[in-house]
C-alpha positions as CSV (number, residue, x, y, z in Angstrom):
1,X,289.1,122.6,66.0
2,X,287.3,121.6,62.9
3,X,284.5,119.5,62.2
4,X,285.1,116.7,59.8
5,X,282.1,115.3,58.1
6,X,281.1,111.9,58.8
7,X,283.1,109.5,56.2
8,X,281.5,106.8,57.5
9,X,283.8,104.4,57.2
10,X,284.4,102.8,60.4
11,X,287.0,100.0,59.3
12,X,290.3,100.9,60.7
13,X,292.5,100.3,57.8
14,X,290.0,102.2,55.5
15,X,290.6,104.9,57.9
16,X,294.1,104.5,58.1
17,X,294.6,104.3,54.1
18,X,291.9,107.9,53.8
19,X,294.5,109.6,56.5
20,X,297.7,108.6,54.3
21,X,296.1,109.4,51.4
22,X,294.9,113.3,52.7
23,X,298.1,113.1,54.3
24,X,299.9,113.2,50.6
25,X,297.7,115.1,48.9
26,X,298.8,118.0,51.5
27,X,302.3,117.3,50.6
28,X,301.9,117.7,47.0
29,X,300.4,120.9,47.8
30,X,303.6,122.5,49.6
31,X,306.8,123.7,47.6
32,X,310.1,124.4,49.0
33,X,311.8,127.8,47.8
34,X,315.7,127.9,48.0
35,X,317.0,131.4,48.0
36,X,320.4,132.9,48.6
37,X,320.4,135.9,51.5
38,X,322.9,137.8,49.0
39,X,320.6,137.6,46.2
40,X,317.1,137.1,47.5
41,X,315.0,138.9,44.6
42,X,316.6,136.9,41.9
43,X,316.6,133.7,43.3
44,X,312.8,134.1,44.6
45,X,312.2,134.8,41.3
46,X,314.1,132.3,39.9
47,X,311.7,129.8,41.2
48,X,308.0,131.6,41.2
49,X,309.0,131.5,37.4
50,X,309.1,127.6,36.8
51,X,306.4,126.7,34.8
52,X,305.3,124.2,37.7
53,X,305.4,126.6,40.4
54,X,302.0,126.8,41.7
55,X,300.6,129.9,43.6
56,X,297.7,128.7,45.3
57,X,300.1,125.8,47.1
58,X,301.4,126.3,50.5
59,X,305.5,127.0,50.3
60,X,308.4,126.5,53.0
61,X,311.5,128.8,52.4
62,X,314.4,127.7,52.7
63,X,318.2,129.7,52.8
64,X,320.6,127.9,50.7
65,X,323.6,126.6,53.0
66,X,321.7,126.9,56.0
67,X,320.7,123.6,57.7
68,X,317.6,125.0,59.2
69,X,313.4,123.4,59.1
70,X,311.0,126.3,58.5
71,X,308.4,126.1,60.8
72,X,307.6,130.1,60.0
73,X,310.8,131.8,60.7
74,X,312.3,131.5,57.8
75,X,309.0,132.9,55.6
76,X,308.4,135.4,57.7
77,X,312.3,136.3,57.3
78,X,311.9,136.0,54.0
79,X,308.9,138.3,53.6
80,X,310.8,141.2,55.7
81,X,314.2,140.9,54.2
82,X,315.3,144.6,53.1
């Protein structure tokens, strides 16, 4: 487990208002990617080309028309797709 540094803030809604706000700056940090299992290499690229894709973010993957939460499988399906 990491160490956090002391905040010092001991007031329990201060605390609570610094964890929602880490807690959002995470999620603007992650991207979804949609791609299509018949067309994988298009539609990957499709969305790494957006001008507000961001590289250095954290990314889910997601198979269009498949109800499923990515929780790994999916990337690493993704990643070893032939």
């Amino acid at each position: 487990m990491t160490d956090l540094p002391d905040s010092g803030i001991t007031d329990p809604i201060e605390l609570l208002a610094l964890a929602y706000k880490l807690n959002k700056d995470l999620e603007a940090e992650s991207q979804l990617l949609v791609v299509r299992r018949d067309n994988i290499f298009t539609t990957a690229m499709y969305f790494i080309g957006q001008p507000d894709f961001n590289f250095n973010a954290r990314f889910a993957v997601e198979f269009s028309g498949e109800d499923v939460v990515d929780i790994g499988g999916a990337k690493r399906e993704f990643f070893r797709y032939d």
